[in-house]
C-alpha positions in Angstrom: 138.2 155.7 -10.2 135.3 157.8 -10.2 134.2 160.5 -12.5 135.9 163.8 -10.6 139.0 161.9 -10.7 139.0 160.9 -14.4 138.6 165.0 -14.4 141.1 165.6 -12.3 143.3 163.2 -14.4 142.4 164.5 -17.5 142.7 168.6 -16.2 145.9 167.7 -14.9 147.7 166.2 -18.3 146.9 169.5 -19.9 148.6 171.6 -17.4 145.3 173.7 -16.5 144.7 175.7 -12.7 144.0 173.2 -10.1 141.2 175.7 -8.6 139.4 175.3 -11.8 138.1 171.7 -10.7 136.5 173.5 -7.7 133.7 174.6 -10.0 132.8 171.6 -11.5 129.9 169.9 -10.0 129.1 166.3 -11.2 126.4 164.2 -10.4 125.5 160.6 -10.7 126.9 157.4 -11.8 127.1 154.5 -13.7 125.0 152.2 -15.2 123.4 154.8 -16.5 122.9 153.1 -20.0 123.5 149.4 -20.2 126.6 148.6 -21.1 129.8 146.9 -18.1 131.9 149.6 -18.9 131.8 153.5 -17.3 130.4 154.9 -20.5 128.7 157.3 -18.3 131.9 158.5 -16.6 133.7 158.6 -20.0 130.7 160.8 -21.4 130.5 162.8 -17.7 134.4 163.6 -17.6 135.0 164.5 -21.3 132.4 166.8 -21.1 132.8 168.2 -17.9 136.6 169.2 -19.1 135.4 170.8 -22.4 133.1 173.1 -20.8 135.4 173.4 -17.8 138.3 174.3 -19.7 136.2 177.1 -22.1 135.6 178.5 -19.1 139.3 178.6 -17.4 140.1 180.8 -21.0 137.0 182.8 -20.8 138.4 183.5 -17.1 141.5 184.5 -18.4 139.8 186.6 -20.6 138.4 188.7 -18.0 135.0 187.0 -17.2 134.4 185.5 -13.9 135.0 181.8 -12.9 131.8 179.7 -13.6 130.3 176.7 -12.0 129.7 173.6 -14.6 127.3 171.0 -13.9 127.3 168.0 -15.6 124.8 165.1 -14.9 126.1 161.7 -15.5 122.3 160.3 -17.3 122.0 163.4 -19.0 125.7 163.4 -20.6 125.4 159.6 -21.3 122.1 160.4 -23.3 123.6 163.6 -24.5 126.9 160.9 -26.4 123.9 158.9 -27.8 123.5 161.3 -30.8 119.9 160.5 -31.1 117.8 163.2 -33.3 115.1 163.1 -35.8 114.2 165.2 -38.6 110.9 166.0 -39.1 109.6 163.5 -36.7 111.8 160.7 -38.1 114.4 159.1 -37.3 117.4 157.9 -39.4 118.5 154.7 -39.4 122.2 155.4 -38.8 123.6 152.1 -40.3 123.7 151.0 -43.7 122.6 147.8 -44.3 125.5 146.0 -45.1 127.1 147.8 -42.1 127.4 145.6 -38.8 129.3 141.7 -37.7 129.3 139.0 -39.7 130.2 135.2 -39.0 133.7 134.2 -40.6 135.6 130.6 -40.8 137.5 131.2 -37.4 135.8 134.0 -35.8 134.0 137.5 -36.8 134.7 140.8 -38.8 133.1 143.8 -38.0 132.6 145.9 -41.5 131.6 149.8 -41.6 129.7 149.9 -45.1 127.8 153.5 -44.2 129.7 155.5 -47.4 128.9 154.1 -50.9 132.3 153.7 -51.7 133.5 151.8 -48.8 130.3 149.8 -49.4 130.9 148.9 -52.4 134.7 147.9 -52.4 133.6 145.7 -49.5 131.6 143.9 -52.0 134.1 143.8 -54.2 136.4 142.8 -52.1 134.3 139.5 -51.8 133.9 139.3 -55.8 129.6 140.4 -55.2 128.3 142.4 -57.6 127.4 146.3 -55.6 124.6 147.0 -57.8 123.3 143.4 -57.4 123.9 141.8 -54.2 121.9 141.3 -50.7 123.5 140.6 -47.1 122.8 137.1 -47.6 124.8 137.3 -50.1 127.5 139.0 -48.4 127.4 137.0 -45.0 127.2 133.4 -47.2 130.9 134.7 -48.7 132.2 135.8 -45.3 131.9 132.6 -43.4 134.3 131.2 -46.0 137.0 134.1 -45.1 139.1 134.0 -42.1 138.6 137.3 -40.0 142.2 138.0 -40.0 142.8 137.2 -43.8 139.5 139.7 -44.9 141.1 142.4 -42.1 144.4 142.9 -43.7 142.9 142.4 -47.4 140.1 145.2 -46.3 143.3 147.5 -45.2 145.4 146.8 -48.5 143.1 148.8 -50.2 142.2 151.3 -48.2 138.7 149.9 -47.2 136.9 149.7 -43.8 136.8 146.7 -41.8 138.3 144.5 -38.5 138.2 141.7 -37.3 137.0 140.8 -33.8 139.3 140.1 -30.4 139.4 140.0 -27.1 140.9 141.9 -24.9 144.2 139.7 -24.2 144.4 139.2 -28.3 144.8 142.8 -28.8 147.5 143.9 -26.2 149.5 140.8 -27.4 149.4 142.7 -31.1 151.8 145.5 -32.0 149.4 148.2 -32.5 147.9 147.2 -28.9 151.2 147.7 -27.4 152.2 150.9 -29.0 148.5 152.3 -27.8 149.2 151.4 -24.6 152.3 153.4 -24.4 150.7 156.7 -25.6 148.3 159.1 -23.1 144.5 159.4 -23.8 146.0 162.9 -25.8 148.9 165.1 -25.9 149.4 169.0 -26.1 152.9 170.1 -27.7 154.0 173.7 -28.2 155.3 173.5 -32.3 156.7 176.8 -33.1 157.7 180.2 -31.5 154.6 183.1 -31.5 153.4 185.9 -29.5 150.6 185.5 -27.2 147.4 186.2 -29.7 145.3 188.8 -27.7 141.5 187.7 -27.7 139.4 190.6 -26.7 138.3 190.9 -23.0 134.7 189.6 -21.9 131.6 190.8 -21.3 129.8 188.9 -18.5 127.3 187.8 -21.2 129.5 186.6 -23.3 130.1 182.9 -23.7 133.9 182.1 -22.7 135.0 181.1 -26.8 132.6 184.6 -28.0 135.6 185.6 -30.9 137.4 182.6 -31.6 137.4 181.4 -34.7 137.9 177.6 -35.6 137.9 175.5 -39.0 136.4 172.2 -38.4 137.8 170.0 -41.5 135.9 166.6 -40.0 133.3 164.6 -41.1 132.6 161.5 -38.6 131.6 161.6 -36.1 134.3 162.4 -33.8 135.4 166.1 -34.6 132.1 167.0 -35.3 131.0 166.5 -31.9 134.4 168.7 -30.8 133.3 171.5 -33.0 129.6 171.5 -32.2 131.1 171.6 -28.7 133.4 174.4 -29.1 130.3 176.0 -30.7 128.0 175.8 -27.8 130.9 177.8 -25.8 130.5 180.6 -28.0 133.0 179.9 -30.9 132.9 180.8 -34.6 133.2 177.2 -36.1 133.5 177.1 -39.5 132.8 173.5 -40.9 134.4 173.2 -43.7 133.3 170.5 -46.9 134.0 169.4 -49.6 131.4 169.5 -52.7 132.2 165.9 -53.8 132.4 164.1 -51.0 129.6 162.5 -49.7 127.4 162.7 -45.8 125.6 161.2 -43.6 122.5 162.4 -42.2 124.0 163.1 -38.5 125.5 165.9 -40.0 121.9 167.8 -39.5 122.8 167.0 -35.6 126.4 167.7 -35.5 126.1 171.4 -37.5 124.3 172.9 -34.8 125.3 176.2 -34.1 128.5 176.2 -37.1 128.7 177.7 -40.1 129.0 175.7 -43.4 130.9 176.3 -46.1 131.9 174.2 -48.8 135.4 174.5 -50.5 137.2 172.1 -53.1 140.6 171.9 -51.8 141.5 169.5 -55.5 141.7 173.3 -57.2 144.3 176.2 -56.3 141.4 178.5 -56.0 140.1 176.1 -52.6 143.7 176.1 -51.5 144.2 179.6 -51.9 140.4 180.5 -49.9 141.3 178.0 -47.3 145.2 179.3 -46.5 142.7 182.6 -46.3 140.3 181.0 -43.8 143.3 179.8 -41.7 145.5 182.6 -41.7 142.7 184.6 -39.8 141.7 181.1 -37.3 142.4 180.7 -33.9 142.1 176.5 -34.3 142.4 173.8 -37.0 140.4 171.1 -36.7 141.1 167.9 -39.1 140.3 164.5 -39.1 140.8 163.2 -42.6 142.9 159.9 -43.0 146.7 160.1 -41.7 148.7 162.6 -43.7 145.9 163.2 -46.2 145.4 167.5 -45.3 149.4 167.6 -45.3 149.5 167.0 -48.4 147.1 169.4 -49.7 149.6 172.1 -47.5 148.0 172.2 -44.4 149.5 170.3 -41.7 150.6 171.5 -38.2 154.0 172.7 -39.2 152.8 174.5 -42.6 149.7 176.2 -40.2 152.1 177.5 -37.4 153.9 179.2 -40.8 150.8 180.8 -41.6 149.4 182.1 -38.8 151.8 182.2 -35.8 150.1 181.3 -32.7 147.5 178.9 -34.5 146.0 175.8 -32.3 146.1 172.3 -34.7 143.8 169.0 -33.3 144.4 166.3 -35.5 142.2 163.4 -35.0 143.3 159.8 -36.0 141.8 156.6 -35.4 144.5 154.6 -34.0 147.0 156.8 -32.8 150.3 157.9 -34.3 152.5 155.1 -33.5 152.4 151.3 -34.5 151.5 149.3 -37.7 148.2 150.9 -38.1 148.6 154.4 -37.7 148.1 154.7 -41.1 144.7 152.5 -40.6 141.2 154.5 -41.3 138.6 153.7 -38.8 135.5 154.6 -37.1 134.9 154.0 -33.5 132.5 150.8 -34.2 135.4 149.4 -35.6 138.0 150.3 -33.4 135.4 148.8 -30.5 135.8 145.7 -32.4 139.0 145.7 -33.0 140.1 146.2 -29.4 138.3 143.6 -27.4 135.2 145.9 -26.4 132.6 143.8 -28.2 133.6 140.4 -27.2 134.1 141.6 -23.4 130.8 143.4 -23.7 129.1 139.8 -25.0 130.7 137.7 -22.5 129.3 140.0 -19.5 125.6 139.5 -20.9 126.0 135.8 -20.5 125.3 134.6 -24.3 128.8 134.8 -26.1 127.3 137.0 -29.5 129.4 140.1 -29.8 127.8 143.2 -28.3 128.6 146.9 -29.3 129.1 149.5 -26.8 125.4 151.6 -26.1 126.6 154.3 -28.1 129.8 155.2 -30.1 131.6 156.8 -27.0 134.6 156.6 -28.6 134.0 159.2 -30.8 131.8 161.2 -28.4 134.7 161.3 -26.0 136.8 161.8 -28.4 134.7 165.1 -29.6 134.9 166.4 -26.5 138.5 166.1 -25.9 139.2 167.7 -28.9 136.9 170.5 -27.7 138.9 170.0 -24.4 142.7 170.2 -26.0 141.4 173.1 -28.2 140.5 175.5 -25.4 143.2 174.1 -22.9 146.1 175.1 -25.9 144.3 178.3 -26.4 144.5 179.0 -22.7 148.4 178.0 -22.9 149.0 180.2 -26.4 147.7 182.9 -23.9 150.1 182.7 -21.4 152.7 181.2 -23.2 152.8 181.9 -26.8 153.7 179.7 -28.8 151.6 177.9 -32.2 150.0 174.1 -30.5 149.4 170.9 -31.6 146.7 168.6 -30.0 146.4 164.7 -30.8 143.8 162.7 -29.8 142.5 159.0 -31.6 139.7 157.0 -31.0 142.0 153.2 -29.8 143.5 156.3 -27.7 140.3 156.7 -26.0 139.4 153.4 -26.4 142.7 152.3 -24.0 141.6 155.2 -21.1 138.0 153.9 -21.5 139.3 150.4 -20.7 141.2 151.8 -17.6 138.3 153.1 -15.9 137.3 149.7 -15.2 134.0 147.4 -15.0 130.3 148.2 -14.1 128.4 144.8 -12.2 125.3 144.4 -13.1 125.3 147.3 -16.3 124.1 145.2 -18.4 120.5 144.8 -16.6 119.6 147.9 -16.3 116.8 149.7 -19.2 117.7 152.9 -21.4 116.7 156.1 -20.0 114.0 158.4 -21.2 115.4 160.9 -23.8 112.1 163.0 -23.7 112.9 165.2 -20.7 116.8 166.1 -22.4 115.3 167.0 -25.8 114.7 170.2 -27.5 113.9 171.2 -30.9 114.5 173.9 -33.8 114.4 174.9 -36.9 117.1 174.1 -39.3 118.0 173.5 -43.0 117.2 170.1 -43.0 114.0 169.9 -41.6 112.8 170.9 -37.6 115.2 168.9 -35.7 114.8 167.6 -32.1 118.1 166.0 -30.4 119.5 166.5 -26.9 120.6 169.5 -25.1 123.9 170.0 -24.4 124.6 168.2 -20.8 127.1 170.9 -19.3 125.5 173.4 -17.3 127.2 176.6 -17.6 126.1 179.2 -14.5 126.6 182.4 -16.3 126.6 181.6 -19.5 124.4 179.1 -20.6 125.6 176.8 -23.5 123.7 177.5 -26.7 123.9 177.2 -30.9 122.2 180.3 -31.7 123.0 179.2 -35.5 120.5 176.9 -36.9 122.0 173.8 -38.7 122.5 174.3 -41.7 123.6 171.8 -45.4 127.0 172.0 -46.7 127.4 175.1 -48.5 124.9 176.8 -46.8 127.5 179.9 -46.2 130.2 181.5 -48.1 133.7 180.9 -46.9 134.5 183.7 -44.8 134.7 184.8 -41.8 131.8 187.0 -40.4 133.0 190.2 -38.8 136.2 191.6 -40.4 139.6 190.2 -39.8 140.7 188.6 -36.3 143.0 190.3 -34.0 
């Protein structure tokens, strides 16, 4: 397969005008970073569809049809997340975070919030305040990876344990992946057509739409910085207890930020607000957890008819684990990616993927079902539920097959990709969006900004 085709594939799956594909022009192809799989197709097609499919509703809207160019080494770069703040760059991992040796094999453990940090530790009866990774990996080679795995779930931690490729089909939550699509569109409830005003030529295809981006890592993020660049009002949405990481300085670009403490009625109350005036709802909290609180597809289609829902899970829907938290270096783990990327350099150590595609693919095909329902709630009517998880993506990445010889090949220079600008947590330089837009160039006129920065609502008045 090559990366028009994985376009194609996707485009088609969401029911979206053939012609559209005319106008996308892609260019280049794998290795691109090193790595054996098509990350670069993964990070080419994904993006390629986002932009494409903005562009098939700003069409609709009254603008005319736009050529999107995506570079393969530039959109592979672009899924890197690299930035730096103030002329440094974070370390992204804590230092607990990463592989470590067990009895009978490895466990991958995902230690970058303090809490999931520090029930790791505790999980291994070590002291948080007190001990070292020494420490830590001494006590996991007495654990078998499959024992610390399901003791890690139990209670709600973050961890998994390594396997091949063959080891994880043979397991029920490999099967039930395997019998879902990369994502799935499904009309939820009966609603007008919601009339977005027309275009203007200058006008970015998502100018006027309104989305709440209730994510945190680092996969809806990415979708609603997306949607941003393609003219949206994104709202991201936080909570003032809950901790972040410092890729949120990269991810905010161009969004709003609001904080609002949905543990009192009053944050309830001003997000039912929010929502009942938003074109799309973006969550990716653990399984059922927004539900709960009131918010879940069926209670948004209620409150605003005609309403777009993406819900973002890390191992699908179905199976033993859809109730799982994860992040994509896990699910990597988890699904064979880091053993098959270790055998193809020759030594036998576990290997991550060059960059946590996963989520980046992920982002974008959130971006991607957002504007594709949108364009459906146009001609259709109708209040839309999107679904997309990372083991999801993980599966299609899998099916695009092998790269000889991916391995061997250097990173590319980020310099020429980069640009900087001000924000609220210092200047920040990180890539430029990678889909070239002919009319309408992508663009986050809004400057990153902290959580809380502005005041939940909506700017401009009420939404048609």
């Amino acid at each position: 397969m090559n990366a028009s085709e994985a376009l194609g594939s996707i485009w088609q799956r969401a029911g979206l005008p053939t012609e559209a594909l005319q106008h996308a022009r892609l260019t280049g192809e794998d290795p691109v970073l090193p790595s054996s799989f098509a990350v670069g197709m993964a990070a080419q097609s994904t993006i390629a569809a986002a932009a494409l499919a903005a562009c098939e509703l700003g069409h609709l809207r009254g603008a005319g049809r736009q050529q999107v160019a995506v570079d393969m080494q530039h959109a592979a770069l672009d899924c890197t997340g690299w930035f730096s703040l103030d002329g440094r760059v974070p370390d992204p991992w804590d230092s607990f975070s990463g592989l470590y040796r067990c009895a009978d094999g490895w466990v991958r453990i995902h230690a970058n919030f303090a809490h999931h940090r520090e029930g790791a530790l505790r999980l291994m009866k070590l002291d948080p305040a007190a001990a070292t990774r020494a420490d830590a990996e001494a006590v996991m080679a007495t654990w078998r990876a499959l024992d610390f795995e399901d003791a890690a779930a139990a209670q709600g931690l973050v961890a998994t344990a390594l396997r091949r490729f063959d080891e994880w089909d043979a397991t029920p939550q490999g099967q039930a992946i395997a019998a879902q699509p990369l994502f799935t569109i499904e009309r939820i409830g009966d609603a007008p057509p919601r009339a977005l005003p027309p275009l203007r030529e200058d006008q970015r295809p998502l100018t006027s739409v309104r989305v709440l981006d209730l994510t945190r890592i680092l996969a809806g993020p990415v979708g609603g910085r997306a949607l941003a660049a393609y003219g949206a009002d994104v709202m991201l949405v936080n909570s003032p207890h809950l901790p972040n990481i410092e890729s949120i300085a990269e991810t905010s670009r161009g969004k709003l930020s609001a904080h609002v403490d949905l543990r009192t009625d009053a944050g309830r109350a001003t997000l039912r607000q929010l929502a009942g005036e938003a074109h799309v709802f973006v969550q990716g909290y653990r399984p059922g957890g927004i539900a709960a609180l009131g918010f879940g597809p069926a209670d948004l289609a209620r409150l605003a008819p005609g309403i777009v829902c993406v819900s973002l899970t890390a191992y699908g829907t179905q199976g033993p684990w859809a109730q799982r938290r994860g992040f994509d270096s896990l699910v990597q783990t988890a699904m064979g990616f880091n053993h098959a990327e270790g055998e193809a350099a020759g030594d036998g150590k576990p290997r991550p993927l060059p960059m946590q595609i996963l989520d980046e693919a992920t982002g974008y095909l959130i971006a991607f079902g957002a504007a594709a329902a949108l364009w459906r709630q146009q001609q259709e009517g109708g209040s839309w539920h999107v679904q997309v998880s990372l083991a999801q993506t993980g599966r299609w990445l899998r099916g695009l097959g092998r790269v000889p010889g991916g391995l061997s090949i250097a990173r590319p220079d980020l310099k020429p990709y980069l640009e900087t600008s001000a924000s609220g947590f210092g200047e920040l330089a990180a890539l430029r969006h990678s889909a070239q837009l002919s009319c309408t160039p992508a663009a986050w006129p809004r400057p990153s900004m902290p959580p809380g920065s502005h005041a939940p609502a909506w700017p401009g008045g009420p939404a048609q």
